[in-house]
C-alpha positions as CSV (number, residue, x, y, z in Angstrom):
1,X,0.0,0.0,0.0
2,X,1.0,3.2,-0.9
3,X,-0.1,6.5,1.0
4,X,0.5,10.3,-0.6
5,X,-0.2,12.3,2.7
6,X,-2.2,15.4,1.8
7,X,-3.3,16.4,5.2
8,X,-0.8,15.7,8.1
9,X,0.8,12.6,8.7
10,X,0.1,9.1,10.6
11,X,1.6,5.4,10.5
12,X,-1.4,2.5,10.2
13,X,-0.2,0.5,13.5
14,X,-1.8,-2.9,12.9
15,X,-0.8,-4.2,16.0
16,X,-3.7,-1.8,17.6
17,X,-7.6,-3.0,17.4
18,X,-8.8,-0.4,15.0
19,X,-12.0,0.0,13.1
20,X,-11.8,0.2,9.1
21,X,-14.3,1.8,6.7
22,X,-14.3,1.4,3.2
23,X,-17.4,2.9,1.4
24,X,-17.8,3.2,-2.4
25,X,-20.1,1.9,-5.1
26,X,-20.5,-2.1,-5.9
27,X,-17.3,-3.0,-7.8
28,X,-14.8,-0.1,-6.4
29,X,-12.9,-3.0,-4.7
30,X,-14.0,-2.5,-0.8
31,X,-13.4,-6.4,-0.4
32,X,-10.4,-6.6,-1.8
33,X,-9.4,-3.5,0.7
34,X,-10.8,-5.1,3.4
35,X,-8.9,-8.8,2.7
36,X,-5.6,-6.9,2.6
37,X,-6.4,-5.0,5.8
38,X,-7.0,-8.9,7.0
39,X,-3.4,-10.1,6.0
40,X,-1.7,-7.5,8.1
41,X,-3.6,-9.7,10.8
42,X,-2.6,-12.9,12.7
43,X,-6.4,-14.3,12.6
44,X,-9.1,-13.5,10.6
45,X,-13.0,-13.8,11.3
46,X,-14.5,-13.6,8.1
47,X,-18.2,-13.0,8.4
48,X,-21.2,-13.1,5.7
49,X,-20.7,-11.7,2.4
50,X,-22.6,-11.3,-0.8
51,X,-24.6,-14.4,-2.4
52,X,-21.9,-15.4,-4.3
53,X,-19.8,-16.6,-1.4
54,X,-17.0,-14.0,-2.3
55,X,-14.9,-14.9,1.4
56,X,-14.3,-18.4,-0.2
57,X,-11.4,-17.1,-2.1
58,X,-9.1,-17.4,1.2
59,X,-9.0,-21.4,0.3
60,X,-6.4,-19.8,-2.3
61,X,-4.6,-17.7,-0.2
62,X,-1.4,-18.3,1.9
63,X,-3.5,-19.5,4.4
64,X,-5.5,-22.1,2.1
65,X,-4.5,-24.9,4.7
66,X,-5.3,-23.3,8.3
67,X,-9.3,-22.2,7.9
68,X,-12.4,-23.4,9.8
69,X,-16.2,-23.6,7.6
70,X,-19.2,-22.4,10.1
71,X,-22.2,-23.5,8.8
72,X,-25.3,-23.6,10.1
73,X,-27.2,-26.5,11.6
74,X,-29.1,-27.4,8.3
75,X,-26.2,-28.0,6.3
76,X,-23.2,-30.0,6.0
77,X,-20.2,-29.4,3.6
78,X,-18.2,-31.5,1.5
79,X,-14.8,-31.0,1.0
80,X,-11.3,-31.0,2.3
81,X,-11.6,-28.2,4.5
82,X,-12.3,-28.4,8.1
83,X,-15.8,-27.4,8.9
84,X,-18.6,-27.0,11.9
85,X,-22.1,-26.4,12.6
86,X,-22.9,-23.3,14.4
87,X,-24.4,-24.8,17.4
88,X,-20.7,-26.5,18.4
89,X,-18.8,-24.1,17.7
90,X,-16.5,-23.1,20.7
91,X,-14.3,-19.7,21.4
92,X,-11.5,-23.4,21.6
93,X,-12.1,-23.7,18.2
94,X,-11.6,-20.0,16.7
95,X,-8.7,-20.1,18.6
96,X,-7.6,-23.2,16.8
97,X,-7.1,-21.6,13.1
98,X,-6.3,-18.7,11.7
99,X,-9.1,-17.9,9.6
100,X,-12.4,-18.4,10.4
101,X,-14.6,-18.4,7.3
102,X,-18.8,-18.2,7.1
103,X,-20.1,-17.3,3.9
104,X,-23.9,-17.0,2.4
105,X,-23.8,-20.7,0.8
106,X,-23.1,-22.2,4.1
107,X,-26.8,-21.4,5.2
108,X,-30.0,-22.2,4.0
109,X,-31.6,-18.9,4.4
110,X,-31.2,-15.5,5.8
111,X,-32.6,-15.9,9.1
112,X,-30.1,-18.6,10.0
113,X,-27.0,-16.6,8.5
114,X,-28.1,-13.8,10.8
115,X,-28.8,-16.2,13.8
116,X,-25.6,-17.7,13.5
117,X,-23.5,-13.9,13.1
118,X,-25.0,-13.0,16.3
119,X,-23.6,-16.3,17.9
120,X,-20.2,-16.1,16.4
121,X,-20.6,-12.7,18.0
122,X,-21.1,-14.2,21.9
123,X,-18.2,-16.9,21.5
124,X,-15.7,-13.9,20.8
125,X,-16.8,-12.3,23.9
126,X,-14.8,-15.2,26.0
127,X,-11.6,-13.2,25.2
128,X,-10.6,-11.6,28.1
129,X,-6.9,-10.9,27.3
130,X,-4.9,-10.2,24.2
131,X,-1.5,-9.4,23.0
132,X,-2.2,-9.1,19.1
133,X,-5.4,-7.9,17.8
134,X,-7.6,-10.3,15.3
135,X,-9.5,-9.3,12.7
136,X,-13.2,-9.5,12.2
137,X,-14.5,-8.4,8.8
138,X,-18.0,-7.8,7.7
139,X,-18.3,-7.5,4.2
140,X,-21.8,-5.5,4.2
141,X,-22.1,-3.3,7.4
142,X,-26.1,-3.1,7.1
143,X,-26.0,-6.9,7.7
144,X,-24.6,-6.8,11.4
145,X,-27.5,-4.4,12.1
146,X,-30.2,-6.7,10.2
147,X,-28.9,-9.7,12.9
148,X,-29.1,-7.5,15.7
149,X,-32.8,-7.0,14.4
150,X,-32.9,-10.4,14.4
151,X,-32.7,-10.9,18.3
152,X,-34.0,-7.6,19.6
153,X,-37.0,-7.3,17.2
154,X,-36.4,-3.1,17.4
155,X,-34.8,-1.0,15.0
156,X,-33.9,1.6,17.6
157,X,-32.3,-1.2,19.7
158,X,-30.9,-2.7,17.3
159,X,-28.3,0.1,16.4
160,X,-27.3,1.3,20.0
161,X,-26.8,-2.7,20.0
162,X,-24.3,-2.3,16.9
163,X,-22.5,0.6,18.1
164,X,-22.2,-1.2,21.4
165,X,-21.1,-4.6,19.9
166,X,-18.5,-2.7,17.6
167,X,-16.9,-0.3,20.5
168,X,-16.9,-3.4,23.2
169,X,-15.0,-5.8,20.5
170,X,-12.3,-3.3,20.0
171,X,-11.6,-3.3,24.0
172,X,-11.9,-7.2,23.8
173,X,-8.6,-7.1,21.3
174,X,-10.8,-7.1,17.9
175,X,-9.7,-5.2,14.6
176,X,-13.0,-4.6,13.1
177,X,-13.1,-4.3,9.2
178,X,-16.6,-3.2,7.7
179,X,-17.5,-2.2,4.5
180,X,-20.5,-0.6,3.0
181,X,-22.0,0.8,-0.3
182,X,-23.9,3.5,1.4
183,X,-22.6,6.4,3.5
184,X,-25.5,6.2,5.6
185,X,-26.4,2.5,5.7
186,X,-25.0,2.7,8.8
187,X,-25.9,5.4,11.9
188,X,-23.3,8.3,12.4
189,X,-22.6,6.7,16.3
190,X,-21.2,3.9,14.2
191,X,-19.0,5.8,11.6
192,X,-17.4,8.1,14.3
193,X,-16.2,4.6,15.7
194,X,-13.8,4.4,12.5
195,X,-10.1,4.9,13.1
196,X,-9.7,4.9,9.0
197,X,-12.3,5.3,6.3
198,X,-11.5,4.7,3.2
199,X,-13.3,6.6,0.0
200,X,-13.3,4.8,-2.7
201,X,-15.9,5.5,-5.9
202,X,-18.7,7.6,-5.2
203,X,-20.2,8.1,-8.7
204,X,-22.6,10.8,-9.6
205,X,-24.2,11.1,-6.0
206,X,-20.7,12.3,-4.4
207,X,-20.2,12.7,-0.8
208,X,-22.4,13.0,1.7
209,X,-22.6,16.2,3.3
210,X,-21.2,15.4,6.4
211,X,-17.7,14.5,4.3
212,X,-18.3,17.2,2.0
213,X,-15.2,19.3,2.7
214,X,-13.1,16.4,1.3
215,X,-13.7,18.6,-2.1
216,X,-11.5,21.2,-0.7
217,X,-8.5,18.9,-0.9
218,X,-10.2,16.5,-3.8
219,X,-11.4,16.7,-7.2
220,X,-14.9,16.3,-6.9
221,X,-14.5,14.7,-10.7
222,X,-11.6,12.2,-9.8
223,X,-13.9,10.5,-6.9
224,X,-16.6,9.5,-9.4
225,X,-14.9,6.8,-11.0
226,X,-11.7,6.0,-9.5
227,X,-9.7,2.6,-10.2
228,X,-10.5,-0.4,-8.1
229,X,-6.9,-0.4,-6.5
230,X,-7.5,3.4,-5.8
231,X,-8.8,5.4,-2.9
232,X,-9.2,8.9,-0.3
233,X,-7.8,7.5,3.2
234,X,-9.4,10.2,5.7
235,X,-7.8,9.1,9.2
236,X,-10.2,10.0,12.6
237,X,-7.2,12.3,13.8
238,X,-7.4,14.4,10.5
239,X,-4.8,13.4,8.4
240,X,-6.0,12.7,4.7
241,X,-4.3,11.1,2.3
242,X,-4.2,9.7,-1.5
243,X,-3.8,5.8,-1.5
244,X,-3.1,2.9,-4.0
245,X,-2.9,-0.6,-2.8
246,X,-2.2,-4.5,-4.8
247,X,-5.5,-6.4,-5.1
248,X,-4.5,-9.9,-3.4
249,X,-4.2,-12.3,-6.0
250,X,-6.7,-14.8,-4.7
251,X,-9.6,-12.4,-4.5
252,X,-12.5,-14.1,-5.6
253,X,-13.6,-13.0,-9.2
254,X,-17.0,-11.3,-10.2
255,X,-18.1,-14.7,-12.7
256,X,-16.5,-17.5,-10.8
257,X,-17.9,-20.3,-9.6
258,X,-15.8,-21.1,-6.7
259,X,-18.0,-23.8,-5.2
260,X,-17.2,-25.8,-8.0
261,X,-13.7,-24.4,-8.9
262,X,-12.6,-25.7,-4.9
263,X,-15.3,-28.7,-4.9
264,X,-17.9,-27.6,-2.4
265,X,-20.9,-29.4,-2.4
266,X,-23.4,-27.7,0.7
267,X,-25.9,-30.5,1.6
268,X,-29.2,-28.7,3.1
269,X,-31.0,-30.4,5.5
270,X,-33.9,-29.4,8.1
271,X,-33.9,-25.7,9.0
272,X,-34.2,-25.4,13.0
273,X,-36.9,-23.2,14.2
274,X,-34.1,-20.4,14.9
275,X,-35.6,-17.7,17.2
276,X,-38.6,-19.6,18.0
277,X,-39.2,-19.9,21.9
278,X,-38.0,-23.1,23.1
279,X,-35.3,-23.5,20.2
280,X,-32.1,-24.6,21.7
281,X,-28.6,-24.2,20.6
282,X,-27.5,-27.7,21.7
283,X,-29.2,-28.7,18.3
284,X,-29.2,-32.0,17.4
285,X,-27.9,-32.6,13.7
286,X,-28.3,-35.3,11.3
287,X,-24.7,-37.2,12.3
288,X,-26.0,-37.4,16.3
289,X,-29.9,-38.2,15.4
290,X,-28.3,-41.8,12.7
291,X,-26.7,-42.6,16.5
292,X,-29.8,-42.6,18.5
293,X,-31.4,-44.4,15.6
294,X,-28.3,-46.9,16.0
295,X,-28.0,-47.0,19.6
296,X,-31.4,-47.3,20.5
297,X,-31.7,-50.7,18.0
298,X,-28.6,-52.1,20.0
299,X,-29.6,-51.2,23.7
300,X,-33.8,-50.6,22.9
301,X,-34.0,-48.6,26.2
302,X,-34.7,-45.1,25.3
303,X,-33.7,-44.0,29.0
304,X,-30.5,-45.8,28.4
305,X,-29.8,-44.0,25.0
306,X,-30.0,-40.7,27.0
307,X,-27.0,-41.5,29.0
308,X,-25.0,-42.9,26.8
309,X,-25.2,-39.8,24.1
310,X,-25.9,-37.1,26.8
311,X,-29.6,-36.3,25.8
312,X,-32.7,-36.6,27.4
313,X,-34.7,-39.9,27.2
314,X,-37.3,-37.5,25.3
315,X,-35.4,-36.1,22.9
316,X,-34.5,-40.0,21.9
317,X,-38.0,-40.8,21.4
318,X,-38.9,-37.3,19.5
319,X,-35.9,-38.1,17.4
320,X,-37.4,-41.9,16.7
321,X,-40.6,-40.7,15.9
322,X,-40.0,-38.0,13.4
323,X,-37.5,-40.8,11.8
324,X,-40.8,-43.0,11.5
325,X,-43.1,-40.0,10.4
326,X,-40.8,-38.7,7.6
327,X,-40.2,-42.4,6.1
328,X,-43.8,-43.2,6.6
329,X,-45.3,-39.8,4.9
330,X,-41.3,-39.6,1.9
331,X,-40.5,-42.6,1.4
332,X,-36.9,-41.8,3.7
333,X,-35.9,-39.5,6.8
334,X,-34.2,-36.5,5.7
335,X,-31.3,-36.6,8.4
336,X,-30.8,-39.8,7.4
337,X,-30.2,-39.2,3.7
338,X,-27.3,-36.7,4.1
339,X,-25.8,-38.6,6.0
340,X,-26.9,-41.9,3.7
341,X,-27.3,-43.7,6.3
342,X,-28.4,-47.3,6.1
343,X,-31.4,-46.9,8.3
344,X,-33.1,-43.8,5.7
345,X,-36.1,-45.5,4.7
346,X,-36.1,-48.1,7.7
347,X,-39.6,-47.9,10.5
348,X,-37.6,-48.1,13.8
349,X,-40.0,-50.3,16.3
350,X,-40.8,-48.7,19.0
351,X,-43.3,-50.9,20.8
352,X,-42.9,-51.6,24.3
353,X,-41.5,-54.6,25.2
């Protein structure tokens, strides 16, 4: 990266938790920006981006071989990359790797993407001391408010909730990277948390007004359309200057199909009832539900299964049931065929005996 100081002077120390801003129009290379911020990082937490799974491109990057797949609790992935369901994931097992990846296709629909931000969100909480800072990157800023909506069910909430989360990571030793199209998708409490903001195109709207007085140091003409690798670095102490930075070369292109270039294949299950009272996060998934099946046709004590996998004696027989109902009503059991399991179209007998 390459700074041409315009305003007064300051050195980027990435060994502090600071908050980045890029805003610009779709295209202008904010991810790009924000995946080069990441390298100057020990760990990355690489949260939600578009629909086309852009954050997949770090399975090409220098760090290809140390990165952990959250999904959610309805699907399963394929591949050779480490991976787990949000409901057991640890703060043991962020700590584990160095990037921690979550991207749109790992999810069957919005409302368990946003449920499972917000959980990602409480197991980085357990840090309580730090040396070096990680690095959390959100590749849409409206989209941590929209999971804050999720839980609070209050606009007005919701955002003193953001500005909250986003001040309180910082003190928990968390760089927070956060990119947006719009100036104002995000509140102003949440922009004056910014260390750095970075202006990259702006097209024919220009700046906002409360940036306006950039156009006494910049042509108002230049920051319609400048280059991808371009952009206005305005720093929260007052320094401005011109920048240029190298696009990493693993960035995920605009017409690629990465789950088939790195051989993904998401398998979508049952969606939980995420949010609904009663839901709980110890969910069980299709792998634990083929071992009641199993352990209950060895031992055929539904009391007895409960100990031996940890669960209650009626979560064994709810689990049974919904086998027999699904394979009764389809044809086959739904948690059973992902994992395709030998017992998927089987009745499980559960007289008493």
């Amino acid at each position: 990266m390459d700074l041409f100081w315009i305003r007064g002077r300051e050195h980027i120390n990435f060994n502090r938790p600071n908050i980045f801003f890029p805003v610009g129009l779709p295209g202008c290379g904010k991810s790009t920006l924000l995946e080069w911020l990441a390298l100057k990082h020990t760990k990355v937490i690489d949260l939600f981006g578009s629909r086309d799974s852009e954050g997949l491109g770090w399975c090409r990057s220098s760090r290809k071989d140390d990165i952990l797949f959250v999904t959610g609790d309805s699907v399963e992935i394929n591949g050779k990359w480490d991976s787990i369901q949000i409901s057991k994931l640890t703060y043991a097992d962020i700590k584990k790797y160095r990037v921690i990846l979550s991207v749109h296709a790992f999810f069957s629909n919005y409302n368990e993407e946003f449920w499972a931000m917000n959980e990602i969100v409480k197991r980085l909480w357990r840090r309580t001391h730090w040396i070096k800072p990680w690095y959390v990157m959100i590749r849409e800023a409206s989209n941590l408010f929209y999971s804050r909506i999720k839980i609070v069910k209050n606009q007005a909430v919701a955002k003193a909730d953001s500005i909250y989360l986003m001040r309180e990571l910082r003190h928990s030793g968390y760089a927070i990277g956060v990119d947006t199209v719009r100036w104002t998708s995000m509140d102003k409490e949440v922009r004056d948390l910014a260390n750095y903001t970075f202006i990259k195109r702006v097209g024919v709207h220009g700046l906002p007004d409360d940036i306006h007085w950039l156009y006494k140091f910049i042509d108002p003409d230049s920051l319609m359309d400048l280059d991808p690798s371009c952009f206005v670095l305005v720093c929260s102490r007052g320094p401005i200057a011109l920048g240029w930075f190298e696009e990493v070369p693993w960035h995920k292109q605009e017409k690629e199909n990465i789950l088939k270039i790195l051989d993904l294949e998401p398998q979508y299950g049952e969606l939980p009832d995420y949010l609904q009272p009663g839901y709980s996060a110890a969910h069980v998934g299709a792998t634990e539900h083929t071992k009641i099946l199993e352990k209950y046709l060895e031992v055929q004590n539904m009391g007895k299964v409960g100990e031996l996998i940890k669960r209650s004696a009626g979560t064994v027989h709810n689990h049974i049931a919904n086998h027999n109902r699904e394979v009764r009503a389809l044809g086959s059991c739904s948690r059973c065929k992902r994992r395709n399991h030998k017992l998927q179209d089987q009745i499980i007998d559960i007289t008493k005996r």
